[in-house]
MARMISE-446108 format. One line per field, with one value per residue (C-alpha): residue number from 1; residue in one letter; x, y, z. Coordinates in pm, whole numbers, plus 50000, padded with zeros to 5 digits. Layout:
N
seq <- [NUM | ...]
type <- [A | ...]
px <- [X | ...]
py <- [Y | ...]
pz <- [Z | ...]
end
This chain:
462
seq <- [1 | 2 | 3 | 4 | 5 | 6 | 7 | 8 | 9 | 10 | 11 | 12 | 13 | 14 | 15 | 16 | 17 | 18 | 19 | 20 | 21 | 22 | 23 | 24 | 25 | 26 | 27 | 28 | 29 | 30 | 31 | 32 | 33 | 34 | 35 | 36 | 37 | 38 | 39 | 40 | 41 | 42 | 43 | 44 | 45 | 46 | 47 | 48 | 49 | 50 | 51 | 52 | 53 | 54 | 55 | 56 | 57 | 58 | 59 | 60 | 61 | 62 | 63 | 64 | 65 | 66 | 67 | 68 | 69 | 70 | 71 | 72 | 73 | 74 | 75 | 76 | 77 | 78 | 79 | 80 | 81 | 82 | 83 | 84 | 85 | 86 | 87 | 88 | 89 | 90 | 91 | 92 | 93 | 94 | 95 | 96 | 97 | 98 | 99 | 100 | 101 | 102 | 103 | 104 | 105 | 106 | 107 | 108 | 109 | 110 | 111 | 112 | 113 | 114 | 115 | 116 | 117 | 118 | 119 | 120 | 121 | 122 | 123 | 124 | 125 | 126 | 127 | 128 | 129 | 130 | 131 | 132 | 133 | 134 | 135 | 136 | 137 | 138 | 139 | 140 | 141 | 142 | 143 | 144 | 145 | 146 | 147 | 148 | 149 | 150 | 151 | 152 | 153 | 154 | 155 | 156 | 157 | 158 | 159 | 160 | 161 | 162 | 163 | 164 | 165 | 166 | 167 | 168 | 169 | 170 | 171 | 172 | 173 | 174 | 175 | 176 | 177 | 178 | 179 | 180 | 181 | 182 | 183 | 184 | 185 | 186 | 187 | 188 | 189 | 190 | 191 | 192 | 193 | 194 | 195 | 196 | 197 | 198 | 199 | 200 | 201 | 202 | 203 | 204 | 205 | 206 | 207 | 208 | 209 | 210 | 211 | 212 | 213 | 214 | 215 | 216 | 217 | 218 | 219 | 220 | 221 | 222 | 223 | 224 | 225 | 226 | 227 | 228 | 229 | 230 | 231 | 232 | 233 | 234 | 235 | 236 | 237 | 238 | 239 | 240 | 241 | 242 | 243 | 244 | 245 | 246 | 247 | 248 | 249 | 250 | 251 | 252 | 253 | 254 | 255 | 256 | 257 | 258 | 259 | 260 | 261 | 262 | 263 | 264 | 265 | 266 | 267 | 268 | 269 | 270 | 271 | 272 | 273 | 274 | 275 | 276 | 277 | 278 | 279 | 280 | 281 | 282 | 283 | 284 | 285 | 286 | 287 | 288 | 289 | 290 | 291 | 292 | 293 | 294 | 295 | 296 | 297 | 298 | 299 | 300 | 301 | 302 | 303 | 304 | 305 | 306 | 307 | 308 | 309 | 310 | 311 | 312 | 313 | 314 | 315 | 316 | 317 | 318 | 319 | 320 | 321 | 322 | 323 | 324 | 325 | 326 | 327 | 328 | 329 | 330 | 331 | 332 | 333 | 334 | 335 | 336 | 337 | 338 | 339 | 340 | 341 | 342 | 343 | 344 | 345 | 346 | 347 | 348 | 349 | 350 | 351 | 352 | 353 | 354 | 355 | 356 | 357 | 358 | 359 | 360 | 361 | 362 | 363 | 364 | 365 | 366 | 367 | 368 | 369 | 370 | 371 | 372 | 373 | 374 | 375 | 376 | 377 | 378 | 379 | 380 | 381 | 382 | 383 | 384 | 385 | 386 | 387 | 388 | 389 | 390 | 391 | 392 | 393 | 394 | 395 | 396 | 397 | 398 | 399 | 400 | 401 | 402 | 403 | 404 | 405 | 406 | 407 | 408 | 409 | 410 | 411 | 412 | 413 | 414 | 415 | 416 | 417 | 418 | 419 | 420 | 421 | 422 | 423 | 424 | 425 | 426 | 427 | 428 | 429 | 430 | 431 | 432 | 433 | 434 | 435 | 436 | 437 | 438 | 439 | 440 | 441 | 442 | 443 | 444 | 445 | 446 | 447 | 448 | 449 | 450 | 451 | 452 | 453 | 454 | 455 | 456 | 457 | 458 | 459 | 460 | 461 | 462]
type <- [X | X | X | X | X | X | X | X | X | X | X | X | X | X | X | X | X | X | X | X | X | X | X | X | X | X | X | X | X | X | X | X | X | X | X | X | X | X | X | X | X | X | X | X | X | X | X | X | X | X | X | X | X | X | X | X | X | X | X | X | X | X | X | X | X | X | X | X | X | X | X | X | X | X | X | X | X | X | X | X | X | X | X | X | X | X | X | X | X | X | X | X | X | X | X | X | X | X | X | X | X | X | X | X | X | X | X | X | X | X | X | X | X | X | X | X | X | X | X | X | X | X | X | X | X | X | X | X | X | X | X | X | X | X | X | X | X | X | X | X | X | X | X | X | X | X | X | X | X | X | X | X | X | X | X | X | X | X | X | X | X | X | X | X | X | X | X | X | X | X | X | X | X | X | X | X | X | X | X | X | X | X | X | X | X | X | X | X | X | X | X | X | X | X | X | X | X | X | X | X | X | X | X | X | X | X | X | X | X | X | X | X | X | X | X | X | X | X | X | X | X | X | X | X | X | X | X | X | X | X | X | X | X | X | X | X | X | X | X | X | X | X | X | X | X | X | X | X | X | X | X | X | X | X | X | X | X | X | X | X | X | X | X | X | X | X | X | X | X | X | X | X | X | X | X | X | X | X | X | X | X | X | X | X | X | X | X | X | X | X | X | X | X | X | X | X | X | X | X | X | X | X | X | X | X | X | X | X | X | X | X | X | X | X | X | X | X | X | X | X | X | X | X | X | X | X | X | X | X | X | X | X | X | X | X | X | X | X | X | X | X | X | X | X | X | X | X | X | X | X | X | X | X | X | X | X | X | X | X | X | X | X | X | X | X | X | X | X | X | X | X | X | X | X | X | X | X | X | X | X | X | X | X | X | X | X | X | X | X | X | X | X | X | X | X | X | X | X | X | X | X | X | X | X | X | X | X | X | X | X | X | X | X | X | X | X | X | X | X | X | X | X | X | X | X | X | X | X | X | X | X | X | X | X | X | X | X | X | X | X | X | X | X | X | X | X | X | X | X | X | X | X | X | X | X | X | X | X | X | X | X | X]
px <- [27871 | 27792 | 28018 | 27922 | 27558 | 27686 | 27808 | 27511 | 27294 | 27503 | 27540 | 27175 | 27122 | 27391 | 27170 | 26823 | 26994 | 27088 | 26763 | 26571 | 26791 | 26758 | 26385 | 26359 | 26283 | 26579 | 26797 | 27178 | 27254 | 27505 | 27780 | 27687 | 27652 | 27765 | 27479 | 27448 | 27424 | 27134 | 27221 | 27442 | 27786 | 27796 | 27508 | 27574 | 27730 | 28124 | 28121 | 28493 | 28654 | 28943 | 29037 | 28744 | 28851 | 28851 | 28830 | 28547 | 28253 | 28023 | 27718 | 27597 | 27304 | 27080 | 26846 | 27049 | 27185 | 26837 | 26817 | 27124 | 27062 | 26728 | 26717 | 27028 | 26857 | 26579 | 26815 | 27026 | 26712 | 26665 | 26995 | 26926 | 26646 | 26836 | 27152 | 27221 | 27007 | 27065 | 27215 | 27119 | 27356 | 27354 | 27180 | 26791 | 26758 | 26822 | 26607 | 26296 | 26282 | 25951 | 25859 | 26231 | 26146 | 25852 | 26074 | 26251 | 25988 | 26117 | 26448 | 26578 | 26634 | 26792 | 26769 | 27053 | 26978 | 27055 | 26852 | 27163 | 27473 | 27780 | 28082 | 28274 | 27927 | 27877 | 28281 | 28185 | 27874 | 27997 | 28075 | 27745 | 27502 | 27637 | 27937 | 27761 | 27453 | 27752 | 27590 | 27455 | 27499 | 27582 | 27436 | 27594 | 27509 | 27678 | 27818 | 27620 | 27542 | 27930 | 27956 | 27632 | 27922 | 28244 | 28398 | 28640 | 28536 | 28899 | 28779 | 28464 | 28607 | 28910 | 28638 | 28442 | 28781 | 28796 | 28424 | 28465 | 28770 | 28626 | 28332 | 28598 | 28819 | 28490 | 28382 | 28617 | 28356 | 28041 | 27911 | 27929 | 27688 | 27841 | 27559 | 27744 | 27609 | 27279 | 27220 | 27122 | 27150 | 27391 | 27154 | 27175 | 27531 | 27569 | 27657 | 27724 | 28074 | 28115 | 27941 | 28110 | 28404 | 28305 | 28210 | 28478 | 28686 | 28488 | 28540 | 28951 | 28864 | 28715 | 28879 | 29022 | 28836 | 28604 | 28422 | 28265 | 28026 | 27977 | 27638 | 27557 | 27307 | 27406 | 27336 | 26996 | 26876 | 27075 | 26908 | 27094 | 27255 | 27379 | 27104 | 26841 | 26523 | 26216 | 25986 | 26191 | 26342 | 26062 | 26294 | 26593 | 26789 | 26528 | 26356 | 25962 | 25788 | 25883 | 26272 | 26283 | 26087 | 26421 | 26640 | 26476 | 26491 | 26873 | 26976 | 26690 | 26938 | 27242 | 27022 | 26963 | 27302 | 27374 | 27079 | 26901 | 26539 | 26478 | 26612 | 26400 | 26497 | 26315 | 26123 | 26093 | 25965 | 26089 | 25756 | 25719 | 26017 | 26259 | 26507 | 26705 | 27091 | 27082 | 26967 | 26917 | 27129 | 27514 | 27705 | 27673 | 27687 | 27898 | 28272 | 28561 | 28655 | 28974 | 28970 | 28962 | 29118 | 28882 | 28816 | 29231 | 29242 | 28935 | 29146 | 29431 | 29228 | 29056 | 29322 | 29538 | 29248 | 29197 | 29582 | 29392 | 29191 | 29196 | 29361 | 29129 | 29139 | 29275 | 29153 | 29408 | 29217 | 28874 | 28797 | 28426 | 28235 | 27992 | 27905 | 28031 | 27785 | 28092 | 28286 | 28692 | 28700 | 28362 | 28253 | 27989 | 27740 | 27437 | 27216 | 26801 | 26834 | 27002 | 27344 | 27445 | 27749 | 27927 | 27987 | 28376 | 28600 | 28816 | 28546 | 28493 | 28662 | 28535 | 28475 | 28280 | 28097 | 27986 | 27801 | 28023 | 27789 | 27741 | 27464 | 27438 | 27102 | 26825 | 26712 | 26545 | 26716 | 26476 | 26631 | 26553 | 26757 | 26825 | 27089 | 27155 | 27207 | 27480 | 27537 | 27745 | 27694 | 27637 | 27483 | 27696 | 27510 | 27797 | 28051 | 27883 | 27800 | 27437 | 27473 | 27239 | 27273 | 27045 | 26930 | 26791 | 27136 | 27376 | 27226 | 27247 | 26867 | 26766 | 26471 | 26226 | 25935 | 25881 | 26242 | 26201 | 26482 | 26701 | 26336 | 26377 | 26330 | 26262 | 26524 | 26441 | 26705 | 26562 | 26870 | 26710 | 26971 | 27245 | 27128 | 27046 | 26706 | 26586 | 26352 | 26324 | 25966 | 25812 | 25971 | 26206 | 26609 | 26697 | 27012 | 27082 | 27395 | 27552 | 27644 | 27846 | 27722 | 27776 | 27882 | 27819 | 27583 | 27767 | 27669 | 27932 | 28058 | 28177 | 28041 | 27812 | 27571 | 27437 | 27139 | 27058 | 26830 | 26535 | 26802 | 26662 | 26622 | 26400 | 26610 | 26463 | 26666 | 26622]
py <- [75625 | 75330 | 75395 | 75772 | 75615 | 75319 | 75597 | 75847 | 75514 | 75429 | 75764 | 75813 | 75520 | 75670 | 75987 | 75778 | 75530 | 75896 | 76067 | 75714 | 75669 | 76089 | 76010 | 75708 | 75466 | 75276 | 75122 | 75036 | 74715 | 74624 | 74578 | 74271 | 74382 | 74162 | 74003 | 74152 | 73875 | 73728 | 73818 | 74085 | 73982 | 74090 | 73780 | 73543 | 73219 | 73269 | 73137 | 72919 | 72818 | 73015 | 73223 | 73127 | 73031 | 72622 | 72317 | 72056 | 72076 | 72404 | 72303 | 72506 | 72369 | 72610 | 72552 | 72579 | 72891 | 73054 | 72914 | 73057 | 73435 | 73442 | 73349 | 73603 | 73850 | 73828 | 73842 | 74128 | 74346 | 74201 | 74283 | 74563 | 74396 | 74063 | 74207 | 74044 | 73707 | 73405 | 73229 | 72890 | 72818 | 72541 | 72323 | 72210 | 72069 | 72393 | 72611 | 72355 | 72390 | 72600 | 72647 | 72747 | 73061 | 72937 | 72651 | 72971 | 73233 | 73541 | 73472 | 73636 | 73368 | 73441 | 73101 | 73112 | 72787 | 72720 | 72382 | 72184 | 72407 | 72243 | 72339 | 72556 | 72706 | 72804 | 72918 | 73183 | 73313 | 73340 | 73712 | 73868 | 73599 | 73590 | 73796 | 74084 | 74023 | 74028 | 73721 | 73678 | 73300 | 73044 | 72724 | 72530 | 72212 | 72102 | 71853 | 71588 | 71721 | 71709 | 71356 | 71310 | 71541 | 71271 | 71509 | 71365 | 71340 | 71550 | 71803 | 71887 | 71925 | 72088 | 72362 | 72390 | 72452 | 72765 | 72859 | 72834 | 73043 | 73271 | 73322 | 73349 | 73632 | 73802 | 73799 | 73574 | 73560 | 73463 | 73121 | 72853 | 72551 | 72273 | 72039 | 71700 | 71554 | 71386 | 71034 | 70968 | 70668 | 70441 | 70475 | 70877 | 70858 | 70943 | 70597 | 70593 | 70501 | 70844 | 71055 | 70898 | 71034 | 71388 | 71416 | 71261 | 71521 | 71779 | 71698 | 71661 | 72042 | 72174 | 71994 | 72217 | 72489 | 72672 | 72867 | 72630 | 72385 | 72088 | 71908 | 71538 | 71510 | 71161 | 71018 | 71160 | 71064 | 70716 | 70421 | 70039 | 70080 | 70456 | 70544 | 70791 | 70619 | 70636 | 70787 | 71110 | 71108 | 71034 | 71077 | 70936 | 71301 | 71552 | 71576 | 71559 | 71765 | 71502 | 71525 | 71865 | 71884 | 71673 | 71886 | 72148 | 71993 | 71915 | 72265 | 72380 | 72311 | 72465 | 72799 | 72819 | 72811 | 73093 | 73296 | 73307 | 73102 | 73023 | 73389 | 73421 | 73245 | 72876 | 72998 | 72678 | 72603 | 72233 | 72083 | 72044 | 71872 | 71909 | 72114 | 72322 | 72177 | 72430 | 72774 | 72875 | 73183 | 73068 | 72755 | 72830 | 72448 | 72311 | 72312 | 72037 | 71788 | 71627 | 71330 | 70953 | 70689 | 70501 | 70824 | 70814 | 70423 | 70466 | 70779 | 70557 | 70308 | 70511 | 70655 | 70343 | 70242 | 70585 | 70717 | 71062 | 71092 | 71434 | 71391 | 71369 | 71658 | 71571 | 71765 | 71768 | 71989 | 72172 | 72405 | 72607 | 72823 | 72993 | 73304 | 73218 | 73174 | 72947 | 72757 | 72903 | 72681 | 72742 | 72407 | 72437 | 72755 | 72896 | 73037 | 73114 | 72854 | 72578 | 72405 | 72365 | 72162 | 72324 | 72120 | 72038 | 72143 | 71877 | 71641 | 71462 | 71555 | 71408 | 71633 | 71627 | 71871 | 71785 | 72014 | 72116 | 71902 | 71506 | 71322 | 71078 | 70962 | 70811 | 71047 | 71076 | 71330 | 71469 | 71711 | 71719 | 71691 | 71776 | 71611 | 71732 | 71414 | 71160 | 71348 | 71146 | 71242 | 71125 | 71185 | 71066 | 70946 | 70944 | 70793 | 70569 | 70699 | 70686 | 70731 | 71042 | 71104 | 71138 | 70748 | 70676 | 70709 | 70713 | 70401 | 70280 | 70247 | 70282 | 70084 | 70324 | 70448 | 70755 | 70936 | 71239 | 71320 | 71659 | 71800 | 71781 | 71459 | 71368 | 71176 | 71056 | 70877 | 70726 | 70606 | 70317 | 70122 | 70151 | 70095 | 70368 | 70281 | 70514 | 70650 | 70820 | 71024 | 70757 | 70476 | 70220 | 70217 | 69889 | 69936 | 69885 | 70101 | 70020 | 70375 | 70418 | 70548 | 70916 | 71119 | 71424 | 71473 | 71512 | 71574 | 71475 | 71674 | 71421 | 71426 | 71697 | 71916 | 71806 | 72073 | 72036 | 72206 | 72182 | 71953 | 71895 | 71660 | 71456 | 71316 | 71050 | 71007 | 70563]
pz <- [60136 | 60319 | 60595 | 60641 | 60671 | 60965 | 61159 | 61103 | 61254 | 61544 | 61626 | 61623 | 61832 | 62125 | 62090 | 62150 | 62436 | 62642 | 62552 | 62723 | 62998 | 63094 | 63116 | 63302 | 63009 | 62999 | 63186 | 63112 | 63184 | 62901 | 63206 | 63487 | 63820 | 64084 | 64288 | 64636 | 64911 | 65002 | 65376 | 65549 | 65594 | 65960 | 66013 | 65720 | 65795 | 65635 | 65242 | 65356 | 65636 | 65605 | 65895 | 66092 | 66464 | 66572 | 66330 | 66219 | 66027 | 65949 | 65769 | 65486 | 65398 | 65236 | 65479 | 65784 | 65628 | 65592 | 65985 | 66065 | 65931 | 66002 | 66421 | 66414 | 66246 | 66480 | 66836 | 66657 | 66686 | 67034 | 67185 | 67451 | 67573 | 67615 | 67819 | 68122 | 68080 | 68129 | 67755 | 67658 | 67358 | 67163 | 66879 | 66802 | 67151 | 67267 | 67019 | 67041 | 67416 | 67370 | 67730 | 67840 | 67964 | 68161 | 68335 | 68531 | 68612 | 68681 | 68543 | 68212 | 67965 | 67609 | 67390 | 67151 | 66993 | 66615 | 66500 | 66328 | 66488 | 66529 | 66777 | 66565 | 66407 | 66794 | 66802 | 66547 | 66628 | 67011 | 66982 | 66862 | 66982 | 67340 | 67428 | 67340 | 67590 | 67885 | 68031 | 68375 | 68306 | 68048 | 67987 | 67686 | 67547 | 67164 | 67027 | 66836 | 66529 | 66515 | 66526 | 66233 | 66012 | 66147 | 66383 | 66633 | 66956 | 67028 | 66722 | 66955 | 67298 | 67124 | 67014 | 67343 | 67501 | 67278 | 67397 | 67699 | 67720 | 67541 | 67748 | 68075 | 67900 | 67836 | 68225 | 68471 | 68746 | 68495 | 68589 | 68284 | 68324 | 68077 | 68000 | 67880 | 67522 | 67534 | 67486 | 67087 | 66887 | 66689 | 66407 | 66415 | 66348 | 66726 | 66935 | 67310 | 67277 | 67074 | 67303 | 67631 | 67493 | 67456 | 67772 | 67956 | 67725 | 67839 | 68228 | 68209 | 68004 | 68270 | 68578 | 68880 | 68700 | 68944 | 68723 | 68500 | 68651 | 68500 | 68488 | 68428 | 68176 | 67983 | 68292 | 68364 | 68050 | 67884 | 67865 | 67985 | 67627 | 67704 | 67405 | 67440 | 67579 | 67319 | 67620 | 67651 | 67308 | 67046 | 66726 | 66994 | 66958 | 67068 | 67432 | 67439 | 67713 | 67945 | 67861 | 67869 | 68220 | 68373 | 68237 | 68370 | 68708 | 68694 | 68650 | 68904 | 69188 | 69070 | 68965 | 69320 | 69437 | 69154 | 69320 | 69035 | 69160 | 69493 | 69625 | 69906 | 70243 | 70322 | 70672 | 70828 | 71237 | 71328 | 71491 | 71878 | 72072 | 71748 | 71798 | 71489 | 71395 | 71137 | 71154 | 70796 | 70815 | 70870 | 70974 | 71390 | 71533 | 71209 | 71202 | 71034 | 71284 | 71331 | 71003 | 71153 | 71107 | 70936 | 70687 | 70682 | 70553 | 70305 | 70188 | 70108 | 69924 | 69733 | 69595 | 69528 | 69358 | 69143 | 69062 | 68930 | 69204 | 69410 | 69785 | 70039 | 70310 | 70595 | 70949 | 71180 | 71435 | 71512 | 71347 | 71411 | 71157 | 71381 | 71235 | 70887 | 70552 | 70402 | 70512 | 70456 | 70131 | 70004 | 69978 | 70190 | 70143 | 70317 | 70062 | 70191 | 70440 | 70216 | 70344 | 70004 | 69946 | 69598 | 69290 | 69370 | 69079 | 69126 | 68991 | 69338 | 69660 | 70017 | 70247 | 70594 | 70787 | 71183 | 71414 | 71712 | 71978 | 72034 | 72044 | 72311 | 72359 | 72161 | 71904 | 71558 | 71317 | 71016 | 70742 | 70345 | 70085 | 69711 | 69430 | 69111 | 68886 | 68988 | 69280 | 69588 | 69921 | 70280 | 70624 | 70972 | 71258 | 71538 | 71290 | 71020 | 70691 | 70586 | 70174 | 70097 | 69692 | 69385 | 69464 | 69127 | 68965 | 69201 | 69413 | 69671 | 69647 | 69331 | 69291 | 69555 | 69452 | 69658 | 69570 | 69390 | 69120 | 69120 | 69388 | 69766 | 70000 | 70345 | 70541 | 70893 | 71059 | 71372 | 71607 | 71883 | 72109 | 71902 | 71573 | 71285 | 71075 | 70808 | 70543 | 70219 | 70186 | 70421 | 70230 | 70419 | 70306 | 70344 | 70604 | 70939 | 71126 | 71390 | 71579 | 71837 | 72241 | 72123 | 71867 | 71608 | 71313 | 70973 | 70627 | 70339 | 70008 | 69743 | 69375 | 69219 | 69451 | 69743 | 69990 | 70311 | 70468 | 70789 | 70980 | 71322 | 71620 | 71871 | 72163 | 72350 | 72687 | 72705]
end
């Protein structure tokens, strides 16, 4: 009896439990469900490393996750409108550059910054974050929230190598701007020694390899230690206005020669009695002479002194580019009345170019110039090399006051009875050259980007 009344119960129950659940009352949940993820999969940082591309650290922190899916929620939705800009990819020095856009006007800038990324972190979000913008230009700075996790300095350039190449097999001709590490701090898990190593890495990476430009920006910024200065780095890891401003400035030069500021030509009218070297529109006047002797024995020194160091050209006759925007090697460019000499992909290479005339008399030469940081170069008055580079870090004068950093300068070369005096924005260089009776005008390619541009000259017959 008992048992016929059990089953008359549960069966009762069964009938009660479908009756509630047919009218919305109830509802079953006597089976667990499996949680759904907190974010899609397609924008989720992976839950393991396995199969994930490169090596090193991925943080997953729940806060940098929430980071992570929530900026690439946001630039999902803003993928049409961000095709063809400009990509800025890389960490919180990237993503906290809050007036980015307004530091290019008129350019399309996409930031694809992730506060706390890593390498690899930037490895696997390359596709949909960047790749699928197809680029105008790349700009990538990473790698020092690698060494805070104990990544190898070998670990990180090993994983920019894969960026990078990934970024050429998605367009071979797009330009790639490598920024090298910023100065931090021993203290920061991030010490100068580490970071020099990264970036010498990341040159040897990219060396002989035209289409990735590589941009000095330890330099600009490192203090006598190699840390980051307090001025420009509060927190010593992230720019202020200040350090954000320079590195601005630095890529400035190199957005020109990419024609993506600066697009419309420099109109320029030399003032009475100067006469034009350089008209603005080609390289008419400017040719490679024959390499001298002296060039020939600095050659060999220089490279007894640096085995790796690239052969210097040698000229073994004239050769004129009137008519020509570039020169046959295109290391030196007209672009809007610039004479830009090219970042060399060889990491330096010397290289000279003279106008096709002499210059016998008396004469004072005026032209501006423009250096992106570290940048080597020269100007020849009849033979002698005047140093013309990015003074404050390059030297030789490093200590003047009017020189304006990665903007353009006035050089006046006044050449009286022999001897070469000259100026920097009004300000005395202290050197002397002797020059010879006659002779050609030069300007030199060596290390980083040199411009050129408003070259003219006074003669004054003795």
């Amino acid at each position: 009896m008992l048992h016929r009344m059990g089953r008359t119960i549960r069966l009762s129950l069964r009938i009660l439990a479908a009756w509630l659940l047919a009218s919305g009352l109830f509802v079953h949940t006597a089976s667990p469900q499996t949680p759904k993820p907190a974010f899609p999969d397609r924008l989720a940082l992976p839950a393991t490393d396995e199969d994930l591309p490169g090596a090193g650290p991925i943080r997953r922190y729940d806060w940098f996750q929430k980071l992570w899916h929530e900026r690439r929620s946001a630039w999902d939705a803003e993928r049409a409108k961000d095709q063809g800009a400009v990509v800025f990819l890389g960490d919180s020095i990237t993503q906290e550059w809050k007036q980015l856009g307004a530091a290019f006007p008129g350019v399309k800038i996409a930031n694809r910054g992730i506060s706390g990324d890593t390498s690899r972190g930037v490895l696997i979000r390359l596709q949909g974050d960047v790749l699928a913008l197809n680029p105008t230009t790349v700009v990538l700075l990473i790698g020092t929230n690698d060494l805070e996790e104990g990544a190898t300095p070998e670990i990180v350039a090993a994983n920019v190598k894969l960026i990078l190449a990934e970024l050429k097999r998605h367009n071979p001709r797009m330009p790639i701007i490598l920024c090298q590490v910023f100065p931090s701090t021993a203290t920061l898990k991030r010490p100068a020694d580490q970071i020099n190593a990264i970036n010498a890495l990341y040159l040897a990476a990219v060396k002989n390899d035209a289409q990735v430009i590589p941009l000095d920006t330890w330099r600009l910024f490192a203090d006598a230690n190699g840390d980051a200065p307090a001025s420009e780095f509060p927190d010593l890891l992230h720019p202020n206005a200040l350090g954000y401003a320079k590195w601005a400035a630095s890529l400035r030069p190199l957005f020109a020669t990419l024609r993506l500021v600066e697009t419309t030509p420099d109109v320029f009218t030399p003032e009475a009695g100067f006469e034009s070297l350089f008209n603005g529109r080609d390289l008419t006047g400017w040719g490679y002479r024959p390499t001298t002797e002296a060039d020939k024995a600095s050659a060999k020194k220089w490279q007894a002194s640096d085995p790796n160091a690239p052969p210097w050209p040698i000229v073994t006759e004239p050769v004129a580019f009137d008519g020509l925007t570039s020169s046959p090697d295109g290391r030196f460019v007209v672009i809007n009345g610039r004479l830009v000499v090219t970042t060399p992909p060889e990491g330096r290479k010397i290289q000279q170019l003279y106008t096709t005339r002499e210059f016998g008399d008396d004469f004072v030469l005026k032209l501006e110039f423009r250096a992106t940081p570290n940048a080597d170069s020269g100007v020849y008055v009849r033979g002698p090399q005047l140093q013309c580079r990015d003074y404050g870090l390059a030297g030789p004068f490093k200590g003047l006051k009017n020189y304006k950093p990665q903007e353009w300068n006035e050089l006046v070369v006044t050449v009286q009875n022999g001897v070469a005096r000259a100026t920097n924005n009004g300000e005395v260089l202290d050197v002397e050259l002797k020059v010879p009776e006659t002779g050609p005008i030069g300007v030199e390619g060596d290390r980083g980007q040199m411009e050129y541009r408003r070259i003219r000259i006074k003669r004054m017959p003795r």
